[in-house]
C-alpha positions as CSV (number, residue, x, y, z in Angstrom):
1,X,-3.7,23.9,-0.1
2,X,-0.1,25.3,-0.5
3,X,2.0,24.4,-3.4
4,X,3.0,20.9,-1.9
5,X,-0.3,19.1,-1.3
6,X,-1.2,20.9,-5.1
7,X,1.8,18.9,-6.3
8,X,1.0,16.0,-4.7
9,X,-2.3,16.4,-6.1
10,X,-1.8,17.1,-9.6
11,X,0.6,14.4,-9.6
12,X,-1.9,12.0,-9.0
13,X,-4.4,13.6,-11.4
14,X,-1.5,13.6,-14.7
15,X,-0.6,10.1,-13.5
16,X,-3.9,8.8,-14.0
17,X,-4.3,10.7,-17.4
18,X,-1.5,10.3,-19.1
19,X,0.3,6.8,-17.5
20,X,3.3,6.6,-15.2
21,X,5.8,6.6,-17.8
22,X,4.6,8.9,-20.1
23,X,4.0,12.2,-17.2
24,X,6.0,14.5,-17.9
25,X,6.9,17.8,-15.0
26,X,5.2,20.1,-17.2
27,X,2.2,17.5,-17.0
28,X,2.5,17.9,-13.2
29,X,3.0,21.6,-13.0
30,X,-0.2,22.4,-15.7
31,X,-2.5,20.3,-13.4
32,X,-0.9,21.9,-10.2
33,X,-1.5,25.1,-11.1
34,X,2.5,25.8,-10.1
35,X,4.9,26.5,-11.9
36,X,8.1,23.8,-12.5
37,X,10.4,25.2,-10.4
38,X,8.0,24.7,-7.7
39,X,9.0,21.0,-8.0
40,X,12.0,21.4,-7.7
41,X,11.4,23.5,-4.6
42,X,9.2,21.0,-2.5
43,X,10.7,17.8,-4.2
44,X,14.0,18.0,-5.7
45,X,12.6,16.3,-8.5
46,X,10.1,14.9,-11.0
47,X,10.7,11.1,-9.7
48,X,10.5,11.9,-6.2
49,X,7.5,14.1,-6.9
50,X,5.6,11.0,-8.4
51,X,7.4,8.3,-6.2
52,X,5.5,10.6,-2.8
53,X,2.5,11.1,-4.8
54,X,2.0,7.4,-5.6
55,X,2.7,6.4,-2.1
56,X,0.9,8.5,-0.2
57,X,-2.0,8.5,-2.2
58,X,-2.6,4.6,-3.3
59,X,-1.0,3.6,0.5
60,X,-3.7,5.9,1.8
61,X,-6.5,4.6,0.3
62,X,-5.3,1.0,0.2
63,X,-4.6,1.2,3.7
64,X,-8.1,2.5,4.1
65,X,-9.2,-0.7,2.7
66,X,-6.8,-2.9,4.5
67,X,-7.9,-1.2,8.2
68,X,-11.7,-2.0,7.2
69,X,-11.1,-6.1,6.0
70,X,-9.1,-6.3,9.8
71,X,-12.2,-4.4,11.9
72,X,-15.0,-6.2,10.0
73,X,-13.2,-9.8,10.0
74,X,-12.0,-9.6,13.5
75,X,-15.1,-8.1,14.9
76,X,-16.1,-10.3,17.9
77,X,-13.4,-12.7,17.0
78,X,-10.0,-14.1,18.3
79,X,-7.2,-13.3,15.6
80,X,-7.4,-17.3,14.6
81,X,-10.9,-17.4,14.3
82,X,-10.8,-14.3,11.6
83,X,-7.6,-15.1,10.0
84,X,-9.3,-16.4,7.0
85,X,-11.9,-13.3,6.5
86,X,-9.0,-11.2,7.1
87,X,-6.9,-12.4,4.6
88,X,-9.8,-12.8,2.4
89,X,-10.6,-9.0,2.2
90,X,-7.3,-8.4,1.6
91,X,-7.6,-10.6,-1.4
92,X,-11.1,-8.7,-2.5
93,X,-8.4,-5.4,-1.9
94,X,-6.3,-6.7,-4.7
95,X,-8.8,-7.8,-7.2
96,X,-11.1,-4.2,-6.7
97,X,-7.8,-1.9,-7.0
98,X,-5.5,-3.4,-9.7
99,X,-4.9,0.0,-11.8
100,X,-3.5,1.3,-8.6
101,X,-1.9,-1.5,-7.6
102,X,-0.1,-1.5,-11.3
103,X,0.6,2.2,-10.9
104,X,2.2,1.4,-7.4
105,X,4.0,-1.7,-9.0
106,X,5.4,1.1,-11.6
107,X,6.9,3.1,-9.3
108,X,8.2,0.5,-7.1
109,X,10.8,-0.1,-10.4
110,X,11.6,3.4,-10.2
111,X,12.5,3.2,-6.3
112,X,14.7,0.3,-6.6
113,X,16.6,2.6,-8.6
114,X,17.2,5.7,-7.1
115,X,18.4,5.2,-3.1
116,X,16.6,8.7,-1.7
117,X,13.3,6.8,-2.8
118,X,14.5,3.5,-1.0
119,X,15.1,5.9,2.1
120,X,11.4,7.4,1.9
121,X,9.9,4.2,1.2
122,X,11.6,2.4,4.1
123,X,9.9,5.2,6.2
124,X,6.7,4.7,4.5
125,X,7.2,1.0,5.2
126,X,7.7,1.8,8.9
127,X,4.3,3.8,9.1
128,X,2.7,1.3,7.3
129,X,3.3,-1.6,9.4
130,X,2.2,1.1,12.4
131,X,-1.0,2.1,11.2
132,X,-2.2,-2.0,10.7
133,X,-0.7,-2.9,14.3
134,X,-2.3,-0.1,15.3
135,X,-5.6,-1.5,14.1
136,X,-4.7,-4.7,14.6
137,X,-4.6,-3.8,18.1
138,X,-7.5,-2.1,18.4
139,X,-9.8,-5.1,17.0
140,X,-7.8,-7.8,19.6
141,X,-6.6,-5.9,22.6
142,X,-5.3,-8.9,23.9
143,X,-2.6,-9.2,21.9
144,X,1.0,-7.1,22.8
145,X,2.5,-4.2,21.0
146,X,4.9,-6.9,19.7
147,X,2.3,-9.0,18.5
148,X,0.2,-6.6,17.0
149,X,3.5,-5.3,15.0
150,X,4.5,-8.6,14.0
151,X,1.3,-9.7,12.6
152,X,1.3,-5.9,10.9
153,X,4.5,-7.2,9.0
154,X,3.2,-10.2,7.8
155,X,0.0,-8.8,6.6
156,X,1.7,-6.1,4.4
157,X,4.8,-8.1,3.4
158,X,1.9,-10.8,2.5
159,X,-0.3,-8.4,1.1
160,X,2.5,-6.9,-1.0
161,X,3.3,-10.8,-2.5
162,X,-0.4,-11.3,-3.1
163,X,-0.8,-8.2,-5.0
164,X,2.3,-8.4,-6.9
165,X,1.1,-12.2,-8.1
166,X,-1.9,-11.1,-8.9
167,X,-0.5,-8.4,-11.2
168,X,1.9,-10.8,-12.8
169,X,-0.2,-13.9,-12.7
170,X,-3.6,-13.1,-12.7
171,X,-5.0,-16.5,-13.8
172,X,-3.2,-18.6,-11.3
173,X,-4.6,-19.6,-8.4
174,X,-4.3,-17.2,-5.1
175,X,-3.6,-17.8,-1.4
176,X,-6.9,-17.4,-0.3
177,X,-8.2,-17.1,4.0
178,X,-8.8,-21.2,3.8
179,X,-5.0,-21.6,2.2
180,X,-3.5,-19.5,4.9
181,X,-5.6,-21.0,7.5
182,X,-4.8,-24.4,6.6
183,X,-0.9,-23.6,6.5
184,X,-0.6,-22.0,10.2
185,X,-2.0,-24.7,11.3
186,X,0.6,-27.1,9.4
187,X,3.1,-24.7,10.9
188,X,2.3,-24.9,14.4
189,X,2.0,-28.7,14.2
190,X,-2.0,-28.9,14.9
């Protein structure tokens, strides 16, 4: 690995050990093995540093998790007939990775903030929806590029809702696959 990916890795690791807010670039550096120009160098700074290494890393392996609920759910299936399971494992997502959904939560305050992050994120954003059309596409070849990107969108802007309720409100009661189910259907008149 060059200096980057260590950055991006030892980010990740001081993040985890000592919390979002309290990581400090030294923090970084020490479990880099770099020095603290270096992020200067490759990042330009501490918050961007952290705001990459969050993304990538929980976006990774979230989006991991979100690519596996679409192929096993929609397996054999039209997209209405696993809409439910679908959104169901994406639920299960949320409730098994809620420290790095927190952590994500974190640093989306910090984005807001600073409008280099917004541009990265936005880019992010972009791949994101990709990847699940992508997928999505692959598990129901019938449906269009357009399609598949659309539903893409509304999977991660739902997900995104679901996980930040979940975070904030962790007793109420969730969309579940039934819920969403039920309210296409009301939607489209059936």
């Amino acid at each position: 690995m060059g200096n980057r990916e260590d950055l991006l890795t030892g980010a990740r690791q001081a993040i985890l050990e000592r919390g979002l807010a309290k990581v400090t670039a030294r923090d970084i550096a020490n479990a880099a093995g770099v020095s603290l120009a270096a992020i200067g160098y490759h990042f330009g700074s501490k918050d961007l540093l952290v705001m990459e290494a969050l993304t990538e890393g929980v976006g990774t392996e979230i989006g991991d998790h979100m690519d596996r609920a679409i192929k096993d759910a929609g397996e054999g299936r039209s997209l209405w007939e696993s809409i439910a399971a679908t959104w169901n494992g994406m639920a299960d997502i949320v409730q098994q990775n809620r420290e790095a959904l927190l952590l994500s939560a974190e640093n989306g305050v910090n984005v807001a903030r600073n409008p280099e992050a917004q541009l990265f994120m936005g880019e992010a954003t972009g791949r994101a929806y990709d990847d699940i059309g992508t997928t999505v596409r692959q598990v129901h070849p019938d449906l269009t590029s357009e399609q598949a990107h659309a539903v893409a969108k509304l999977i991660f802007v739902m997900f995104q809702g679901l996980a930040m309720q979940s975070l904030i409100g962790p007793t109420a009661e969730l969309l579940d696959g039934d819920d969403l189910a039920i309210a296409i259907q009301a939607i489209r008149g059936m």
